[in-house]
N, C-alpha and C positions, 0 to 999 in steps of 0.2 A: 797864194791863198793858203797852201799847207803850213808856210811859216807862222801866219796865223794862228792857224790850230794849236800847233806846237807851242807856242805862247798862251795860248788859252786853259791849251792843258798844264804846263807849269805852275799859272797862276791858282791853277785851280789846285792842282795838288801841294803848293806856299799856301795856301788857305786853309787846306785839309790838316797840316803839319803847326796850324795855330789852335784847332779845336783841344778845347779841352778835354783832357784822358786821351787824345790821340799818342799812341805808342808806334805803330807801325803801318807800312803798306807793301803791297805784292802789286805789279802789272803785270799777268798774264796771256801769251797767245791762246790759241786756239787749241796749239799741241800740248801743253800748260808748261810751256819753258818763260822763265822767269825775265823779262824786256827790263822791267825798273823795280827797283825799292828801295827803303828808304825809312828811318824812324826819327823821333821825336830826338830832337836837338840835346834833351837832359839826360839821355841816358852815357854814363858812365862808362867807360873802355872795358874794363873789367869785370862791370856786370854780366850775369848770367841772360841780361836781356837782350844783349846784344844780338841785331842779327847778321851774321855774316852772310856771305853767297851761298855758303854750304848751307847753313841754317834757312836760309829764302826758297831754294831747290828744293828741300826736304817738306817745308812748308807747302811748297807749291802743286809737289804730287799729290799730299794729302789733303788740298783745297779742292783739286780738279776731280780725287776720286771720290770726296762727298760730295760734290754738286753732283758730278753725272750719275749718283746713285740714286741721288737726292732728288732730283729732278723725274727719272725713271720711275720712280716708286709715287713719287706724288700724280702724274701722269695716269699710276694703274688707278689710285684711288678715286680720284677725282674727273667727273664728267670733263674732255676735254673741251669746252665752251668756257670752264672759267678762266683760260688762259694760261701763258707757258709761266716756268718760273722765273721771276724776277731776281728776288734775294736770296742768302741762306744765312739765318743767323743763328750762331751757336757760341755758347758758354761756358768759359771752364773756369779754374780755379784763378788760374793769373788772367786770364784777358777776357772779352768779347770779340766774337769776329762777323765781319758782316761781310759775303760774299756778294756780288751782285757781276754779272755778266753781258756784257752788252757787245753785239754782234760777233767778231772773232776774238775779242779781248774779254779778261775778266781781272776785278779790281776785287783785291780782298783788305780790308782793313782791322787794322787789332784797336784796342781801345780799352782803355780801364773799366772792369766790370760793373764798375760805383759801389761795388762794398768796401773800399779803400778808405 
């Protein structure tokens, strides 16, 4: 049954890597050490897009430590009944990132901002 999974999740992340403006992805544990990633097929060896493992690790602590700020803070402000957080999306000049966390793993994705 696990092998399953693992095929479901491949599939899913070959699907994720066909969206368009899809740049990149992080799979993150719990401690926020970096399991998988992986980007878009067109980027170039040379570009400054590229991510390496160094680049994914660097990425990854500054994913983990704005969710759990992120998270913390939205918590003080808001009655807890409206529930915990799901996503975190934020915006800069090169990418969009949409962070979303689901039980001990967390998935962060990069994606073209659409003003391209």
């Amino acid at each position: 049954m696990a092998h399953n999974q693992v095929n479901e999740i491949d599939e899913l992340l070959k699907d994720l890597k066909q969206t368009p403006g899809f740049k990149a992805y992080l799979i993150l544990n719990s401690d926020g050490i970096v399991i998988r990633w992986d980007q878009a097929d067109n980027i170039s060896e040379g570009s400054s897009q590229v991510m390496t493992y160094q680049s994914a690790v660097q990425h990854a602590h500054h994913i983990t430590e704005l969710y759990n700020k992120s998270t913390a803070h939205i918590k003080e402000l808001f009655e807890p009944d409206d529930g915990p957080v799901e996503n975190v999306r934020l915006r800069t000049e090169e990418y969009e990132m949409i962070i979303s966390s689901i039980g001990n793993y967390t998935l962060a994705v990069f994606q073209d901002d659409g003003n391209e």
